[in-house]
C-alpha positions as CSV (number, residue, x, y, z in Angstrom):
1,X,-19.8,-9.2,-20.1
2,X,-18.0,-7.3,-23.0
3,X,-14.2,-8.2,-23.7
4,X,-11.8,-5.4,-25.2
5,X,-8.4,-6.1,-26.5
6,X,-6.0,-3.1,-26.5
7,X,-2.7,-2.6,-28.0
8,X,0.3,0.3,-27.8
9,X,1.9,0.6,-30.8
10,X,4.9,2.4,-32.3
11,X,3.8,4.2,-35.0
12,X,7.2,4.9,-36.7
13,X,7.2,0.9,-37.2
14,X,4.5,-0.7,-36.1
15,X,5.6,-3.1,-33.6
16,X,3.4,-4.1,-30.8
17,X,5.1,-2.0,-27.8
18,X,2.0,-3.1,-25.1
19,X,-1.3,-5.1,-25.1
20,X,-3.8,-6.4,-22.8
21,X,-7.5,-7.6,-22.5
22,X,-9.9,-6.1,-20.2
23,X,-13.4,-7.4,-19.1
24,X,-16.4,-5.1,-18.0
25,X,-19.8,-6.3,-16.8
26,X,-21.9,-3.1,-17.5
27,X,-24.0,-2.7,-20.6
28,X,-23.8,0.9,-20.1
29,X,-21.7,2.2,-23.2
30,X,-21.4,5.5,-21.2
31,X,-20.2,3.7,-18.4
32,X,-18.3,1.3,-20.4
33,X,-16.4,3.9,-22.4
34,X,-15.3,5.7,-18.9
35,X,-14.5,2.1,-17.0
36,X,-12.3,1.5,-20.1
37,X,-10.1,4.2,-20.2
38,X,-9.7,4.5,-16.7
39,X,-8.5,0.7,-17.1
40,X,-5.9,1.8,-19.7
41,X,-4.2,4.4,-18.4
42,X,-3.6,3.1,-15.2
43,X,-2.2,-0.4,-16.4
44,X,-0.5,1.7,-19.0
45,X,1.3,3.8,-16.7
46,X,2.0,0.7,-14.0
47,X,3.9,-0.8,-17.1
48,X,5.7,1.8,-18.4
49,X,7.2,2.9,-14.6
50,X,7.7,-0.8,-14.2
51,X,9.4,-1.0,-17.4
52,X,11.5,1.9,-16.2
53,X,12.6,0.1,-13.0
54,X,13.5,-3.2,-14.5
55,X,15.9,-1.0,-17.5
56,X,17.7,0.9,-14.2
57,X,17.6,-2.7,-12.4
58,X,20.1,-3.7,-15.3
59,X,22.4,-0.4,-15.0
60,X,26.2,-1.4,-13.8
61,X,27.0,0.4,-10.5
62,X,29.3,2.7,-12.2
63,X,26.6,4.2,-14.8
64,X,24.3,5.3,-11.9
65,X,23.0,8.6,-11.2
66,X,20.4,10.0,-8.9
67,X,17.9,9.5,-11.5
68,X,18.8,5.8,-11.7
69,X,19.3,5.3,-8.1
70,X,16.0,6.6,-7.7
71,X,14.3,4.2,-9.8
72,X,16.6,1.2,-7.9
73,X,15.0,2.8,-4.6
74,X,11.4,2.4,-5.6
75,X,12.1,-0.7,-6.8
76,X,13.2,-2.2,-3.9
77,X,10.9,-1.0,-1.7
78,X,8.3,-3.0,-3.4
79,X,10.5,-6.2,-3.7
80,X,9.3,-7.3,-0.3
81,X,12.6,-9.5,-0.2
82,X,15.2,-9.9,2.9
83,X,17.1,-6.8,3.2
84,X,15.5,-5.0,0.6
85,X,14.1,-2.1,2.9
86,X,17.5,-1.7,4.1
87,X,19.5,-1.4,0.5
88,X,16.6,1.0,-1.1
89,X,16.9,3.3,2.1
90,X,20.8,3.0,1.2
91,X,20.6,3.7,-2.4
92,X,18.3,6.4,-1.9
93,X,20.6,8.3,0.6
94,X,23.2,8.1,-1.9
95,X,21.0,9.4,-4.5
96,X,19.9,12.4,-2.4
97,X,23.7,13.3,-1.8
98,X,23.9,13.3,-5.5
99,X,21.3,15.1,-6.2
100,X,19.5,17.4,-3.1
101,X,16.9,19.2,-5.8
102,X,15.4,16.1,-6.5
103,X,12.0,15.9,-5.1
104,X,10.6,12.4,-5.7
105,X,14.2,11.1,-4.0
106,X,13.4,13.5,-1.0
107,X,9.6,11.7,-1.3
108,X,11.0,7.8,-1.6
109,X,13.7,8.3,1.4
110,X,10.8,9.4,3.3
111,X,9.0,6.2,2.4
112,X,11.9,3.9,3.1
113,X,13.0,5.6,6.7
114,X,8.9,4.6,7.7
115,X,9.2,1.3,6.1
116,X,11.8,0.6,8.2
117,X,10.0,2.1,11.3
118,X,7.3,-0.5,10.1
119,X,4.9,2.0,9.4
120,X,2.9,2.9,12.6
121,X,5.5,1.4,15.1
122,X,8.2,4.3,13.8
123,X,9.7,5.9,16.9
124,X,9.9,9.4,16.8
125,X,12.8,10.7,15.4
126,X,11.9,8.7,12.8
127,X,8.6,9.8,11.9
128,X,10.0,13.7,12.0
129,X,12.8,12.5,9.8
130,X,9.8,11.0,7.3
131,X,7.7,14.3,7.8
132,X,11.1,16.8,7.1
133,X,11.9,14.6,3.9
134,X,8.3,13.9,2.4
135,X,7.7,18.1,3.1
136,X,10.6,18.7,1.3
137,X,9.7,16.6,-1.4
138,X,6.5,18.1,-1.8
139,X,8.0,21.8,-2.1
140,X,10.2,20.8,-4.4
141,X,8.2,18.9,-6.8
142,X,4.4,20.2,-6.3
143,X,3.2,19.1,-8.7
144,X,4.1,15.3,-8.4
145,X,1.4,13.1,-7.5
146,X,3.5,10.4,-5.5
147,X,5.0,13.1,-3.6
148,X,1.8,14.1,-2.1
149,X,0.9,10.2,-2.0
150,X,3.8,9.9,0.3
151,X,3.7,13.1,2.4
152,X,-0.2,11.9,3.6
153,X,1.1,8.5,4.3
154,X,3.7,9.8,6.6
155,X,0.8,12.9,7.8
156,X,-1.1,10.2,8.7
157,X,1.4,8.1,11.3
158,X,1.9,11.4,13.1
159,X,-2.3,11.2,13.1
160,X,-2.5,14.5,11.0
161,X,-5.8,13.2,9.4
162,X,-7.2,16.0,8.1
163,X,-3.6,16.7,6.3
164,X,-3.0,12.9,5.5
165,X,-6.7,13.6,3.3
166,X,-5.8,17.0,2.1
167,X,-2.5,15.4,0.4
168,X,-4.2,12.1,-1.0
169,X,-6.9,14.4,-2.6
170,X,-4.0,16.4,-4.0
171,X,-2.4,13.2,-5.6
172,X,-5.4,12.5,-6.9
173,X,-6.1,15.6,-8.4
174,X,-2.9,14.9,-10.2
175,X,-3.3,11.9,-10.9
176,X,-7.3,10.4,-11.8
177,X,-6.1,7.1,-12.5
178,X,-4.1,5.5,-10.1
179,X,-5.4,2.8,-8.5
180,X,-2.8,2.6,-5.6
181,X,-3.4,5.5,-4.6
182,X,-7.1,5.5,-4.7
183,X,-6.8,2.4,-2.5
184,X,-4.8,4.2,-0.2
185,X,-7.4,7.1,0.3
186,X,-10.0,4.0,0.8
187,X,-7.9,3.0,3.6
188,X,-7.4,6.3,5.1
189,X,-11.1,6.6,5.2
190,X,-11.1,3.5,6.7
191,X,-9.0,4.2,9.3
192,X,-11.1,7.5,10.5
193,X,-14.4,5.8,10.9
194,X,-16.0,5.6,7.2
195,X,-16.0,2.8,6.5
196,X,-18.4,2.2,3.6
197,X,-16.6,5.1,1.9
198,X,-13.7,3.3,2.1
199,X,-14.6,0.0,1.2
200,X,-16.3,2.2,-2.0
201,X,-12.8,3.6,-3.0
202,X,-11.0,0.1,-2.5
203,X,-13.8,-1.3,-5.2
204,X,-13.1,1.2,-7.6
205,X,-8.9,0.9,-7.0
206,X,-9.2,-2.7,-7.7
207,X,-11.3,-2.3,-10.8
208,X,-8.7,-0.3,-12.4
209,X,-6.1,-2.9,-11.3
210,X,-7.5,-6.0,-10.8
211,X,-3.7,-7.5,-10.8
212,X,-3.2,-5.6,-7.8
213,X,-0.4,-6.4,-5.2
214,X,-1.1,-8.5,-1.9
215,X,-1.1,-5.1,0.3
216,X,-4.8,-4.1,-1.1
217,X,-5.7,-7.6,0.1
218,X,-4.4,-6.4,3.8
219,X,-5.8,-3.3,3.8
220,X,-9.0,-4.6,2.4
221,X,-9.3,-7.2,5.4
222,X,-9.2,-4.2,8.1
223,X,-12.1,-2.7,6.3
224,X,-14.0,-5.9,6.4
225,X,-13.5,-6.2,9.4
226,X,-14.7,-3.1,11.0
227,X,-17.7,-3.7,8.8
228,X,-18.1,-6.6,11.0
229,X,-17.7,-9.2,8.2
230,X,-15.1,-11.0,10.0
231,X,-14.6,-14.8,7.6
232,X,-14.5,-12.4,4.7
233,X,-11.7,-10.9,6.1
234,X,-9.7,-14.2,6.9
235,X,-9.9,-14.7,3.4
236,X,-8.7,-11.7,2.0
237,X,-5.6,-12.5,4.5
238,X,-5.5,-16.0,3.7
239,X,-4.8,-14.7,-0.1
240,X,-1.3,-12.9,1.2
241,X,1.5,-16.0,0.6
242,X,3.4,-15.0,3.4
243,X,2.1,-13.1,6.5
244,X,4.0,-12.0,9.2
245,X,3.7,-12.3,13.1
246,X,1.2,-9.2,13.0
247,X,-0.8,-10.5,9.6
248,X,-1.5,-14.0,11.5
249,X,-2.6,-11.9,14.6
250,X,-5.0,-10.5,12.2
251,X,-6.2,-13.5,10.6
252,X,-6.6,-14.8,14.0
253,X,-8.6,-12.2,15.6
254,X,-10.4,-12.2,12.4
255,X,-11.3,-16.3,12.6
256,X,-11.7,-16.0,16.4
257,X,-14.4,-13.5,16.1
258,X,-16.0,-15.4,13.0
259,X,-16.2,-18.3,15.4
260,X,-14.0,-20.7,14.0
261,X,-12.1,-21.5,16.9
262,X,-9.8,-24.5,14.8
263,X,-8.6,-22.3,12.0
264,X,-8.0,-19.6,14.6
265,X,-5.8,-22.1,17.2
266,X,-4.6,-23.2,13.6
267,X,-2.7,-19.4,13.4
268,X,-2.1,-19.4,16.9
269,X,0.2,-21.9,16.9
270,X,2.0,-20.6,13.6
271,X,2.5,-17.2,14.9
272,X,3.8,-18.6,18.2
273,X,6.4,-21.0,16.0
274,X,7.1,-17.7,13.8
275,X,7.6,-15.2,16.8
276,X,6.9,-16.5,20.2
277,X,7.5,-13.0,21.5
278,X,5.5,-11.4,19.8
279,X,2.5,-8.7,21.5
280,X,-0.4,-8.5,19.4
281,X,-2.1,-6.1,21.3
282,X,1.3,-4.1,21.7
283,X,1.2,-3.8,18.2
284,X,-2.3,-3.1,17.1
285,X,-2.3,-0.2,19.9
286,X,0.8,1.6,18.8
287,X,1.3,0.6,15.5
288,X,-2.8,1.0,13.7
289,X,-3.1,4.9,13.1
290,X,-7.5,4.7,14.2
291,X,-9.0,8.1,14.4
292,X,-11.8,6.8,16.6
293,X,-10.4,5.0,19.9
294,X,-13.5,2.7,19.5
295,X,-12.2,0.6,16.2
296,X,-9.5,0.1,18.1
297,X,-11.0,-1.7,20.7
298,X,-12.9,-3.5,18.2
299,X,-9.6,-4.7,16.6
300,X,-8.4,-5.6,20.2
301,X,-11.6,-8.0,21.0
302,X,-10.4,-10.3,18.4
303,X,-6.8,-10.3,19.0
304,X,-7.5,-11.0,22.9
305,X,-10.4,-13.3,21.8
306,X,-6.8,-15.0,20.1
307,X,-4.9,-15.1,22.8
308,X,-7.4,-17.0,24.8
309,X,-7.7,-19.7,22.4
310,X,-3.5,-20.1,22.2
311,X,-4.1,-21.4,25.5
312,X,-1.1,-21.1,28.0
């Protein structure tokens, strides 16, 4: 293993501005060198956006523009907190009224409107709304990677696949080093039959961020998954602090199929105390976007596999 500590410094004064360690397990110095600043670059750029959010967090409601309700927007949307879906798709309006030509704000209210439709399960006015706001933020800011991030995300509920690929390609293009979005391409290949591929583009997204948020540990699971390694993906659920009704009916299916019926009437009983109402199958039908109707019915096996074990 071969440690490397890193620093950003301000050369007019030479204070410490960023620094980090990184850890690489192949001798390769090749191989090493390219791992290394692929690693850099996209912590580098997750800390200086981040830094950007938290400095517009701060702003007093009367010093915001579109600019800075942007920023307030995006950060929001990945606060994962009560409300906060709501508020960012709020501040975000407001920011396009402000400001129309702004592309990335066109891109983000696009992101919040599916958010809200919970992703798969968006009805269809909503998904149009997405697709008219994500295009628009695409033709106005072409060259932004996160636009095209965002405009295959939404191609992809309305089961565009080929144009949901087309758009992640773009971003990357665009952007090399960004490990979210390379884990979102590892998905997508997931979710029309390849698998392997996939699970390939998830390793390298988490190599480049190995603090990576709990949503890589969710779509990593489905990928496991289909690959038929059904306790490895409990785990990766298990990892996720707080699943919802649909992410225990996923780590059920998942135990049931592994065969361990406890831990799987374990999560049967929690996602009956969470949401008794809740339709499992309701949900993995409309709401996973599968290009192939067969990985769909392999997702279903587990989740009616569940069922049976809740009992009555």
């Amino acid at each position: 293993m071969v440690r490397v500590g890193v620093s950003l410094v301000d050369a007019a004064d030479g204070s410490l501005l960023w620094a980090d360690r990184l850890d690489a397990f192949d001798p390769d110095p090749l191989v090493l060198e390219d791992l290394i600043a692929h690693q850099v670059i996209s912590r580098l750029v997750s800390h200086v956006e981040g830094a950007s959010l938290r400095l517009a967090a701060r702003k007093p409601p009367a010093d915001r523009k579109a600019h800075e309700l942007l920023l307030q927007g995006m950060a929001l949307l990945r606060g994962y907190g009560e409300g906060d879906n709501q508020r960012a798709h709020g501040i975000l309006s407001e920011a396009l009224l402000r400001d129309p030509t702004n592309g990335l704000v066109h891109s983000y209210l696009a992101l919040a409107t599916v958010v809200l439709g919970k992703y798969g399960l968006s009805a269809a006015t909503e998904l149009r709304t997405a697709l008219n706001l994500a295009a628009t933020g695409v033709s106005l800011s072409p060259d932004e990677a996160r636009a095209h991030r965002i405009l295959a995300l939404v191609r992809l509920y309305h089961r565009e696949f080929d144009a949901a690929e087309h758009h992640i390609a773009r971003s990357l293009e665009l952007n090399p080093y960004d490990a979210d979005t390379i884990a979102q391409m590892g998905y997508l290949l997931v979710l029309r039959g390849r698998v392997q591929e996939g699970i390939g583009w998830m390793d390298r997204a988490v190599r480049l961020n190995p603090l990576h948020p709990d949503w890589y540990h969710f779509d990593r699971s489905m990928a496991l998954y289909l690959a038929t390694d059904y306790a490895d993906a409990a785990e990766r659920l298990q990892r996720i602090p707080r699943l919802d009704a649909w992410g225990l009916a996923r780590l059920g299916a998942a135990q049931a199929m592994a065969g361990d019926t406890a831990g799987a009437k374990k999560t049967a009983a929690q996602l009956q105390t969470l949401q008794p109402d809740f339709n499992p199958v309701d949900c993995a039908t409309r709401g996973i976007v599968f290009e192939r109707p067969q990985d769909l019915d392999i997702v279903l096996a587990g989740v009616r596999a569940l069922l049976k074990m809740a009992g009555p």
